[in-house]
N, C-alpha and C positions, 0 to 999 in steps of 0.2 A: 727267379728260379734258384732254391737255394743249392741243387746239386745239379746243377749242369755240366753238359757231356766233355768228359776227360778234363775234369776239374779233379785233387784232389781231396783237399780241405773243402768242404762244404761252406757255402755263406751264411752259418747259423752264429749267433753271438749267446753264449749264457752266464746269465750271472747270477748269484743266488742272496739272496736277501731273507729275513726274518719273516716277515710279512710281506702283503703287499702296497702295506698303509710305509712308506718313507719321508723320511726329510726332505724339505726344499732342495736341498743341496745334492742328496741321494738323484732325487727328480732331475734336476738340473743337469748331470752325470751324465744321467740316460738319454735327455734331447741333446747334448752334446754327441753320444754315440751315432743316434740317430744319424744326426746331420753328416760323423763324417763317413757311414756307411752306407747312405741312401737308400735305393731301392731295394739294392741288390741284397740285404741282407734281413733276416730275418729276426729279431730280439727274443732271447727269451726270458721271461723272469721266474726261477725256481724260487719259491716262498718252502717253509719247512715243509708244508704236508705234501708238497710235489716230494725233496730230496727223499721223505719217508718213503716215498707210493714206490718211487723207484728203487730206493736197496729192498724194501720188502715185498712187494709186492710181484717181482720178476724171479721166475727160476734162473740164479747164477752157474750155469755149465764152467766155464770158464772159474769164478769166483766162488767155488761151492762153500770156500768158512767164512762169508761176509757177513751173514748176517746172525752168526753165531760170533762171532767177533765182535761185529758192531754192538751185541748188549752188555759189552762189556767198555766200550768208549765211552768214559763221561766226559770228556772234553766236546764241545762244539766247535769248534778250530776242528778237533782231530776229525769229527765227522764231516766235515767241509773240506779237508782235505781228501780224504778215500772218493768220497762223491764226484768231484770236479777229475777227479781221473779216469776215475768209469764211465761218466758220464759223457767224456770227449774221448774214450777208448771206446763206448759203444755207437754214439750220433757223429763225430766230428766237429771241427768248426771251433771258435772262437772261446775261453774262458777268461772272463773280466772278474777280478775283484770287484768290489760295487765301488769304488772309492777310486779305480785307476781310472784316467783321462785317456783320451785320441792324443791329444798332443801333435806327435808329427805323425801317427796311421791315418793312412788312407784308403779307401775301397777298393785299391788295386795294389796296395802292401803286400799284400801276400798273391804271389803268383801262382797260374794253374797250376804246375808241376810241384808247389813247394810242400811235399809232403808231411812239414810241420813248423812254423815257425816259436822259435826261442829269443823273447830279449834277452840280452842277457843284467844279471844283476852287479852290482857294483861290485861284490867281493868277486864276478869274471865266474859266477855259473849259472845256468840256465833260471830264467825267472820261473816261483811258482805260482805269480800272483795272477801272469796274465801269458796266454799261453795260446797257441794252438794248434791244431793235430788233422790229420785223417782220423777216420775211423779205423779200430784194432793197429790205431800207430803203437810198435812195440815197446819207447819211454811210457807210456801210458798204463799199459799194461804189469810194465815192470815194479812203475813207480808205487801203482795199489799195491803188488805182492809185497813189496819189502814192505810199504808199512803197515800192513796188515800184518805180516810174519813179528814184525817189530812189537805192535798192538799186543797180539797173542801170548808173545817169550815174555812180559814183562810180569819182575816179581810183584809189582803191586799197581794196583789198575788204579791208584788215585795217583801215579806218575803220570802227566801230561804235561811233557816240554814235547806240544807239538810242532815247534819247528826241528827237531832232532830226531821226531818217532815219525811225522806224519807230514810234516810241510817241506821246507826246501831241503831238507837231508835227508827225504828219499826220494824226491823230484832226483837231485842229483847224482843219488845212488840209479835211478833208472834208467838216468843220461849215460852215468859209467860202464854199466853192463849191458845197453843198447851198443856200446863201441866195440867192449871186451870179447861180445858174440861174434862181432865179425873180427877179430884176430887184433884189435886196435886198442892200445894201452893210453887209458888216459887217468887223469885224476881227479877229472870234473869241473876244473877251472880252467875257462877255454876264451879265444880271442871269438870277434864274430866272425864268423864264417859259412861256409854249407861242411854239414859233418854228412859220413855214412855211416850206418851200423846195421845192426839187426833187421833181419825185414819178418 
């Protein structure tokens, strides 16, 4: 049951890949996942034509310039970056890189109540690579506006350092003004912990 009752992250995993055709090692990843998530979770594998169906093919209430934005992304980083936020701001549940391991996660890592878990990254701010949320969790929500607001202001759309427009420097910036909502100053380089912010 991937949403079972007064849970609040969902047992869903998604990671997104080019295709569906992968490397041995790509493969290899995913029965690693597998195994340390068991039953209780469900895999998904977004291949291009899914992330398309999903920025185009949904009326965005919430995101009405995505997809006047997105014709203007030529990076694929930066489109994999917007995707993977919406995408666990709209379903919930788990976002893997295709390339990050279980290591020390387990199928009971993440508890009922934990309405989002964050590794955190070496430089001490929330990971972008693997991540996961509730549904309409508000880093999630945040994280697209800014880098889509980011996407939009820039003087020239063949800029894409999408780790500063679209990957972890607006993950971060999403972390910061998910604090700053609730009265809470921070700078986005944080110890582990449980944080509150925004709801």
């Amino acid at each position: 049951v991937t949403h079972p009752s007064g849970r609040k992250t969902p047992h869903l995993f998604h990671v997104t890949s080019k295709s569906r055709c992968m490397t041995p090692s790509f493969a290899s990843n995913i029965d690693r996942w597998k195994h340390a998530l068991g039953s209780k979770y469900s895999i998904y594998i977004h291949d291009d034509d899914a992330v398309n169906k999903f920025i185009y093919e949904k009326e965005w209430t919430e995101f009405p310039e995505l997809k006047e934005i997105m014709a203007c992304v030529t990076a694929g980083a930066a489109k994999a970056d917007l995707w993977r936020y919406i995408m666990i701001w709209e379903y919930g549940g788990i976002y893997s890189d295709m390339d990050s391991s279980p290591a020390k996660f387990g199928v009971d890592t993440i508890a009922p109540l934990d309405d989002a878990f964050f590794p955190l990254e070496q430089l001490g701010i929330p990971s972008q690579y693997w991540f996961a949320a509730s549904p309409r969790h508000p880093v999630m929500y945040l994280s697209a506006k800014h880098g889509l607001q980011t996407m939009a202001f820039r003087d020239d759309i063949s800029s894409n350092n999408a780790a500063k427009t679209t990957g972890p420097g607006a993950f971060k910036t999403g972390f910061i003004l998910f604090q700053q909502f609730k009265g809470i100053d921070t700078s986005g380089y944080v110890e582990a912990g449980v944080y509150e912010g925004a709801h």
